[in-house]
TORDO-507985 format. One record per residue (C-alpha): residue in three letters; residue number from 1; chain; y, z, x. Coordinates in nm, 4 decimals. Layout:
<rs>
+-----+-----+---+----------+----------+----------+
!   r !   k ! c !        y !        z !        x !
+-----+-----+---+----------+----------+----------+
! ALA ! NUM ! A !        Y !        Z !        X !
...
+-----+-----+---+----------+----------+----------+
</rs>
This chain:
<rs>
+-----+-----+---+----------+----------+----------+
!   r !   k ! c !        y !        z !        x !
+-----+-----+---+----------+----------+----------+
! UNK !   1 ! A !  -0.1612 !  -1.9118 !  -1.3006 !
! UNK !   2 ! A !  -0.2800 !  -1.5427 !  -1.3536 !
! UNK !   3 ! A !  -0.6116 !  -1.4043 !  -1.2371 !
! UNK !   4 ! A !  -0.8078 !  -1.0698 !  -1.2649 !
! UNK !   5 ! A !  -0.9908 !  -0.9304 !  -0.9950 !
! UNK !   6 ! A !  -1.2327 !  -0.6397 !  -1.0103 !
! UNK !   7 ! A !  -1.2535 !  -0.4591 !  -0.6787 !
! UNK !   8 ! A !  -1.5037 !  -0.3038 !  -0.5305 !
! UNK !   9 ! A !  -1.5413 !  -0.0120 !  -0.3172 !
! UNK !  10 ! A !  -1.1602 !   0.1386 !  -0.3326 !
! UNK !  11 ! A !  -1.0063 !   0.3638 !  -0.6121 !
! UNK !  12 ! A !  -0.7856 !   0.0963 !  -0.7586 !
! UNK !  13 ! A !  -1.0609 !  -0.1426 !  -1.0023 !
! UNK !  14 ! A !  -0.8094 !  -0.4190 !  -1.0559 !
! UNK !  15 ! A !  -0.6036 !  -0.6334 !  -0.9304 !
! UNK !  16 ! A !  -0.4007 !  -0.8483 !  -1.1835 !
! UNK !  17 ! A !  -0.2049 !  -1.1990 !  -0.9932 !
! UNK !  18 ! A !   0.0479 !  -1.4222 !  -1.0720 !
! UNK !  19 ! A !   0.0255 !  -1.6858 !  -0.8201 !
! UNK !  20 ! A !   0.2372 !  -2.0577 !  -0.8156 !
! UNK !  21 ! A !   0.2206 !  -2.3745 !  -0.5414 !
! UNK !  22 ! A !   0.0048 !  -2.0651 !  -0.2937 !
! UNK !  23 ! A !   0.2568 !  -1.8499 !  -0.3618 !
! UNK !  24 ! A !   0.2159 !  -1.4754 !  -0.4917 !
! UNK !  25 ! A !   0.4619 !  -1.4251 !  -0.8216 !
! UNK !  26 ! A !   0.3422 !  -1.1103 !  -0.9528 !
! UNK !  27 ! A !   0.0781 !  -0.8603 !  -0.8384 !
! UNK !  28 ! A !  -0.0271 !  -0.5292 !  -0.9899 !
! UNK !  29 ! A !  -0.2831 !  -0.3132 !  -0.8863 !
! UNK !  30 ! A !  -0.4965 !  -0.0844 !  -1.2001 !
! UNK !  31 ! A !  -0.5935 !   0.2862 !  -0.9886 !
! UNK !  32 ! A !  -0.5278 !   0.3661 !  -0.6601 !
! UNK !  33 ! A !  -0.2845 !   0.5156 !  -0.4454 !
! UNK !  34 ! A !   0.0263 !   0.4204 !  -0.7115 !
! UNK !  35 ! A !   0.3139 !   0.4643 !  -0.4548 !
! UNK !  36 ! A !   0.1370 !   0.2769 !  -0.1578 !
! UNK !  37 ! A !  -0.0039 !  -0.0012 !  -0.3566 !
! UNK !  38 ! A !   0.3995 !  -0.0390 !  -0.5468 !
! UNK !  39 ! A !   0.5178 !  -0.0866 !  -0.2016 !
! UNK !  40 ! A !   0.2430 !  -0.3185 !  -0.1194 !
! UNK !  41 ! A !   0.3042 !  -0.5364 !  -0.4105 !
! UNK !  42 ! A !   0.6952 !  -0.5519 !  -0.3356 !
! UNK !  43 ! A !   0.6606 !  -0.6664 !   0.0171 !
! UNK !  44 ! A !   0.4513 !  -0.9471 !  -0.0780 !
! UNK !  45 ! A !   0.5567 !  -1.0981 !  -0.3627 !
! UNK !  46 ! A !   0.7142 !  -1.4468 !  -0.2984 !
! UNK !  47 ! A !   0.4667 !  -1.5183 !   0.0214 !
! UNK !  48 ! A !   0.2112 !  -1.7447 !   0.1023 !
! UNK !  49 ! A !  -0.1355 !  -1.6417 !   0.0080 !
! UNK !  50 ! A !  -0.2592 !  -1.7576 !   0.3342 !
! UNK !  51 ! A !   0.0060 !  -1.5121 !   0.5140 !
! UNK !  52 ! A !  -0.0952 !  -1.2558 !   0.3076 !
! UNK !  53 ! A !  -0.4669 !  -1.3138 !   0.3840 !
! UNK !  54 ! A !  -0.3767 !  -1.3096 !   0.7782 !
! UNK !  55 ! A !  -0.1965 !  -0.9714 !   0.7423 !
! UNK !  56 ! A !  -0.4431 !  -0.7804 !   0.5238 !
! UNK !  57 ! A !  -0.8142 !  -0.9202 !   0.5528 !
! UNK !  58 ! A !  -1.0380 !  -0.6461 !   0.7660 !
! UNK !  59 ! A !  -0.8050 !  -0.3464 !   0.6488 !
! UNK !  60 ! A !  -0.9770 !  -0.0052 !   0.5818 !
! UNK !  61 ! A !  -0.9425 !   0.2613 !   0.4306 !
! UNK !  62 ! A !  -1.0878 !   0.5953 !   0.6061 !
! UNK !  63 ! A !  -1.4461 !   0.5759 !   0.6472 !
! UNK !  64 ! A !  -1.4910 !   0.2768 !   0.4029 !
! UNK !  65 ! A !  -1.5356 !  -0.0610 !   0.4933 !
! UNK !  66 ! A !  -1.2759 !  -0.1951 !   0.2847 !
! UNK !  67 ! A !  -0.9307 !  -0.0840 !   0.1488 !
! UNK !  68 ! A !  -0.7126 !  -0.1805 !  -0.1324 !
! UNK !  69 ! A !  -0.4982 !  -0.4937 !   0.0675 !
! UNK !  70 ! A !  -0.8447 !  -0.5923 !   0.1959 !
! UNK !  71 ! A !  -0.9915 !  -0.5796 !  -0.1611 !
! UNK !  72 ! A !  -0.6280 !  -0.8148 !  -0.1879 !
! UNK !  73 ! A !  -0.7275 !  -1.0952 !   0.0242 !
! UNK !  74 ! A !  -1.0399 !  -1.1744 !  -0.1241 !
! UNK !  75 ! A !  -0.8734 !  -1.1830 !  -0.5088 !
! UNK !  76 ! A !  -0.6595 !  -1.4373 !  -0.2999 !
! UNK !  77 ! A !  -0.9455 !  -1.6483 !  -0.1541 !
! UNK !  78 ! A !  -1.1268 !  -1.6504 !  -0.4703 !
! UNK !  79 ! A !  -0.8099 !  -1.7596 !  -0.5968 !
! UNK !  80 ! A !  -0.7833 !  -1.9947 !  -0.3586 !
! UNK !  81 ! A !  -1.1370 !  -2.1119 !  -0.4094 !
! UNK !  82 ! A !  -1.0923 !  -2.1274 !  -0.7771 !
! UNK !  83 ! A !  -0.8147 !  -2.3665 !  -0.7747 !
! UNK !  84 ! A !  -0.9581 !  -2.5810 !  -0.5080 !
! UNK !  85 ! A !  -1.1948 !  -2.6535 !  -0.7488 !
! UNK !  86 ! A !  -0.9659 !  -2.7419 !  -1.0378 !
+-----+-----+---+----------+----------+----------+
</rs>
C-alpha cells in the first residue's frame, strides 16, 4: 500500500511510502537534506516498520524538536494505525 505524509517542522514536507506485510518497499522523501535523506531511505528499505520506529523515533535535528527520520516514524505509526483499522 502507498501513503503520503506531510511533515511538520523539518525542511523535507513529504514523505511518500510503499509499505507490504510491515515492511518498508519504497520511501522517498519531497525537500530536505537530498543526500542524507537518499542514504536514509536505502538503509531502510526492506525492514520492519517497527525496527525502523525503534531506531529513529526521538531524533532531532539541531535545535528543533524533531528531524526528518523522526518526522519518519510517525508516517509509520500512522501507517500502522491506518491499517489496523482496515
Amino acid at each position: 500500500m502507498k501513503f503520503s505524509y506531510k511533515t511538520q517542522g523539518t525542511c523535507s514536507t513529504m514523505i511518500d511510502l510503499e509499505v507490504e506485510n510491515n515492511k518498508i518497499v519504497d520511501v522517498h522523501f519531497t525537500g530536505g537534506c537530498n543526500g542524507n535523506l537518499q542514504g536514509i531511505s536505502a538503509l531502510i528499505k526492506g525492514m520492519d516498520m517497527d525496527e525502523v520506529i525503534n531506531r529513529v523515533e526521538g531524533i532531532h535535528c539541531g535545535r528543533r524538536t524533531t528531524s526528518c527520520p523522526d518526522q519518519l516514524s510517525k508516517a509509520l505509526r500512522m501507517i500502522k494505525e491506518e491499517m489496523g483499522a482496515q
